[in-house]
C-alpha positions as CSV (number, residue, x, y, z in Angstrom):
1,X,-43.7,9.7,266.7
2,X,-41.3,7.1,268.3
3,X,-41.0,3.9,267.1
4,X,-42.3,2.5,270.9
5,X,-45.2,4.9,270.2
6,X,-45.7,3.6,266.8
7,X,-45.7,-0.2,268.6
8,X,-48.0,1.0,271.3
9,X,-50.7,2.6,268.3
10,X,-50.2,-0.6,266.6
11,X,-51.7,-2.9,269.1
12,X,-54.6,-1.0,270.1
13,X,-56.0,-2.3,266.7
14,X,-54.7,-6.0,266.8
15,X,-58.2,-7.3,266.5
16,X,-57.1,-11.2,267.7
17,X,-54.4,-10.4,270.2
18,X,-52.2,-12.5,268.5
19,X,-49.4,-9.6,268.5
20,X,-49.6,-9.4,264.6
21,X,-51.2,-6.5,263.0
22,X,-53.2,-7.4,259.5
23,X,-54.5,-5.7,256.6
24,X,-57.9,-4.8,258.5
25,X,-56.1,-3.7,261.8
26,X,-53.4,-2.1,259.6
27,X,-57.1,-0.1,258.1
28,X,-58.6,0.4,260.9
29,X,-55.8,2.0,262.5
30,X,-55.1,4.5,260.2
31,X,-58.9,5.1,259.9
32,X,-58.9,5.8,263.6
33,X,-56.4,8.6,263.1
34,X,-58.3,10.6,260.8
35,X,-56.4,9.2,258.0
36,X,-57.7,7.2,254.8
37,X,-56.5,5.6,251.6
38,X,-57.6,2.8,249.5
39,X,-57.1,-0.7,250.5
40,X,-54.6,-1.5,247.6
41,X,-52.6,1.0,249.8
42,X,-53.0,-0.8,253.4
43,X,-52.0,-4.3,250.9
44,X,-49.0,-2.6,249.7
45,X,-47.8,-1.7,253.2
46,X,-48.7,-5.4,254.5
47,X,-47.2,-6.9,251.7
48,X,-43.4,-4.8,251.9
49,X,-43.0,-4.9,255.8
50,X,-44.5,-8.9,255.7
51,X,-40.7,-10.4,255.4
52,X,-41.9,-14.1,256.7
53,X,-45.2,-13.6,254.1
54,X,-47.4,-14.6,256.6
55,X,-50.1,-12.0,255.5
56,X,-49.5,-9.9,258.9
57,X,-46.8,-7.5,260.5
58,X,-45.4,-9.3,263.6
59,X,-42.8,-7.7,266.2
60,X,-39.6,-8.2,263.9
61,X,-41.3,-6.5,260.9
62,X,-43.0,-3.3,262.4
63,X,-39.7,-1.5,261.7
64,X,-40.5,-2.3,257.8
65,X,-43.7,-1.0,258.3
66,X,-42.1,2.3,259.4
67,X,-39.5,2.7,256.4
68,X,-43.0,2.4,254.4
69,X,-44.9,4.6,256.0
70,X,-42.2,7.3,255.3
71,X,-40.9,6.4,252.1
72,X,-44.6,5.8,250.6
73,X,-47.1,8.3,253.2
74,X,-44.4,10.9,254.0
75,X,-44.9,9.7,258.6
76,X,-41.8,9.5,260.1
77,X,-41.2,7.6,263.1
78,X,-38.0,7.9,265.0
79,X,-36.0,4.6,266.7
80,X,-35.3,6.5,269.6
């Protein structure tokens, strides 16, 4: 998966529209793709990609949320 793909995925679950993706999108997402694990999980991945510690991945921290998702779930998402 591409990291635009990755964005676009993303923000079919931003519940608010407010272009951040929280802990229940974050859920819900990964839900949606067949996927589960516990919520301490979806916190952990919130709370390492959430660089402004706002409680919810914006724009500038999605990439974060990528290096997690390989380093901690074994998905790799490609910049290009």
């Amino acid at each position: 998966m591409t990291l635009a793909e990755f964005k676009r995925w993303l923000k079919k679950f931003d519940e608010n529209k407010d272009g951040k993706i929280s802990k229940e999108d974050l859920q819900e997402a990964v839900r949606s793709n067949g996927g589960w694990f516990r919520r301490i999980k979806v916190h952990r991945a919130v709370k390492s990609a959430d660089v402004n510690g706002d409680g919810s991945i914006d724009e500038d921290e999605i990439m974060n949320l990528a290096e997690f998702a390989l380093k901690h779930l074994g998905i790799r998402i490609v910049s290009y």
